[in-house]
C-alpha positions as CSV (number, residue, x, y, z in Angstrom):
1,X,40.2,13.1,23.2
2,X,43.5,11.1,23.2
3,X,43.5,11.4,26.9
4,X,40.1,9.9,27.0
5,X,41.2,7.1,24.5
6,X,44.6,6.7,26.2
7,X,42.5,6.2,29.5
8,X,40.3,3.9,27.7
9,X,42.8,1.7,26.5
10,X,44.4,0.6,29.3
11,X,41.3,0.7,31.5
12,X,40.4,-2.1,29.1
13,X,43.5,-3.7,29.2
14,X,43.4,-4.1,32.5
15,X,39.9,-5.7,32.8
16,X,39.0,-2.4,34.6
17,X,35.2,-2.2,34.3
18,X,34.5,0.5,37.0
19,X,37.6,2.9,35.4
20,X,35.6,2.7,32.5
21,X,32.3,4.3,34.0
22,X,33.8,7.8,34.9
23,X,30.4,10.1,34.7
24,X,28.2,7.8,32.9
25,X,25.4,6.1,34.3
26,X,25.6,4.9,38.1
27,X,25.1,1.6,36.9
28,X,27.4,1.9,33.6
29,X,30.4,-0.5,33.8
30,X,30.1,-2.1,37.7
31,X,30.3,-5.6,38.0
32,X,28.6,-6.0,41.0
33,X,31.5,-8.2,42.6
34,X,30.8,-6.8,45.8
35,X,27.8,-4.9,45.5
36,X,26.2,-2.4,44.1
37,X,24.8,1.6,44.7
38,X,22.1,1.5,48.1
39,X,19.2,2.9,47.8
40,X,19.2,5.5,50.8
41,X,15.2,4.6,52.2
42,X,16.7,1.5,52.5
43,X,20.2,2.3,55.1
44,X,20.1,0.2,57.6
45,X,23.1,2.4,59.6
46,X,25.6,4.6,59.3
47,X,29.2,4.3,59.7
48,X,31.3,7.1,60.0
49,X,34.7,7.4,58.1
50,X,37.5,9.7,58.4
51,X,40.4,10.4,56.2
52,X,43.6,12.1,57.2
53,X,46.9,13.4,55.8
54,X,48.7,10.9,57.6
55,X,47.3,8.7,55.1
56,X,44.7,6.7,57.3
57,X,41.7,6.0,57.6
58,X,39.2,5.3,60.4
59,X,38.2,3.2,61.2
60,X,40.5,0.5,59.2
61,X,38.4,-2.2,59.7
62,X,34.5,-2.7,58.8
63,X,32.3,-5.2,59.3
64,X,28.8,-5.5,57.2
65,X,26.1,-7.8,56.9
66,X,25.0,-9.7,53.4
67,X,22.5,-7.5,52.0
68,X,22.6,-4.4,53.8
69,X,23.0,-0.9,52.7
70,X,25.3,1.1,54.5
71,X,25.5,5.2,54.5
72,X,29.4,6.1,54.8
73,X,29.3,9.7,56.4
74,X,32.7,10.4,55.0
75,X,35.1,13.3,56.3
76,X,38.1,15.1,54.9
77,X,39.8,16.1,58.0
78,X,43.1,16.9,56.1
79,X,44.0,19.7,53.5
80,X,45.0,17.6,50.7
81,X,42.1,15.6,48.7
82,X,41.1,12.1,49.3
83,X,38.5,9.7,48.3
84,X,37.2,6.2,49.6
85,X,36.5,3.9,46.7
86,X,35.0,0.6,47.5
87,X,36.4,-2.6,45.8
88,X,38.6,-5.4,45.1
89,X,41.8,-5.2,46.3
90,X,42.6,-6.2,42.9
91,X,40.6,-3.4,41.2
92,X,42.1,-0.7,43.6
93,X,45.6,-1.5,43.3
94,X,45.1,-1.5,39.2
95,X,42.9,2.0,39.4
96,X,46.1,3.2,41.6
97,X,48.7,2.7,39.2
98,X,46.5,4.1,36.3
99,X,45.8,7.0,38.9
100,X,49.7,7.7,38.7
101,X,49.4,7.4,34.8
102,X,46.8,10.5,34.7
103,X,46.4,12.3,38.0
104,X,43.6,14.2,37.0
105,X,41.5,12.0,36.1
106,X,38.0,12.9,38.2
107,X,35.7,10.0,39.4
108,X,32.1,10.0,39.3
109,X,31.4,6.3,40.1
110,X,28.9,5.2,42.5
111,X,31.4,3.4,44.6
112,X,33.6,6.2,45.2
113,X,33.6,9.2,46.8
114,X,36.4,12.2,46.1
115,X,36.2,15.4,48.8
116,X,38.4,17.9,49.2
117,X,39.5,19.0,52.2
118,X,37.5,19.9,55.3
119,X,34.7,18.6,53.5
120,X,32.1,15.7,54.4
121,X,30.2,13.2,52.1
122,X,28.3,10.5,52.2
123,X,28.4,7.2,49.7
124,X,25.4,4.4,50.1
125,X,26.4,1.0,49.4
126,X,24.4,-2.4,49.5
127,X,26.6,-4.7,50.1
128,X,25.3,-8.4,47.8
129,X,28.6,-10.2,48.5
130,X,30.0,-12.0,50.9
131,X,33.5,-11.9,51.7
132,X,36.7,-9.3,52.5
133,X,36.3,-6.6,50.3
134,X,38.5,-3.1,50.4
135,X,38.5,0.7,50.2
136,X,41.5,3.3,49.2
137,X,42.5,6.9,48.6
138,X,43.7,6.7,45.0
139,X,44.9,10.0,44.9
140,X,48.2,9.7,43.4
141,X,50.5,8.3,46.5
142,X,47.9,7.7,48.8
143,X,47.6,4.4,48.1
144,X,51.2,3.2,48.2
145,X,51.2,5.2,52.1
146,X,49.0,2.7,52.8
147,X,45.3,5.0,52.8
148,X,43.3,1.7,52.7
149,X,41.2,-0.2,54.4
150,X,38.9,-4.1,54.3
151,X,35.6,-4.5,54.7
152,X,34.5,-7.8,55.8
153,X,30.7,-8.9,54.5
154,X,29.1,-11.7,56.4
């Protein structure tokens, strides 16, 4: 319980809404800055995503129309685990240094998706915003490798 509270805390302190969500409602604690869950009848494609141990992604660079929902088919291809969480770059570089705080900390937010590796995933997102937008690993690390990526929304 102090872990929770401790977690709390500086989520709070940060102005971290979406840290704050971890396993409660989908909707719970997203400030729709850039979007918000898809609904998957309405995907309008599917862009494929790979992470790596080298601490990349690909593809780096996305590009997304105003209003449409995208399926990520996300894969794992390393050993270690990774996750692609959607956001500011603001939000992600904060959730990364609270990630270094408590590396265990588990995600369960609907703009992130955590896979172990050799495993797939997918994460639906309809994107409401425009503008440059980002993604990261923020496994402990990862983040400061340079496992990111933008997202531009036009």
């Amino acid at each position: 319980m102090k872990t929770l509270f401790a977690i709390c805390s500086i989520a709070l302190a940060l102005g971290l809404s979406p840290v704050r969500a971890h396993g409660d409602d989908p909707q719970a604690g997203h400030d729709d800055t850039f979007g918000k869950p898809g609904d998957p009848a309405k995907v309008s494609r599917t862009i494929e995503v790979d992470m790596t141990d080298a601490m990349r992604f690909t593809p780096t660079k996305i590009s997304v129309r105003k209003g449409e929902t995208v399926r990520f088919a996300v894969t794992n291809s390393g050993r270690l685990k990774h996750e692609m969480v959607l956001g500011t770059a603001r939000e992600l570089r904060a959730h990364a240094e609270l990630m270094k705080k408590f590396p265990e900390m588990e995600h369960e937010d609907p703009n992130q998706l955590s896979l172990e590796g050799g495993r797939k995933g997918e994460l639906i997102w309809q994107f409401t915003k425009s503008g440059t937008f980002d993604f990261a690993c923020l496994q402990p690390g990862h983040f400061e490798a340079g496992m990111r990526g933008r997202i531009a929304v036009k």
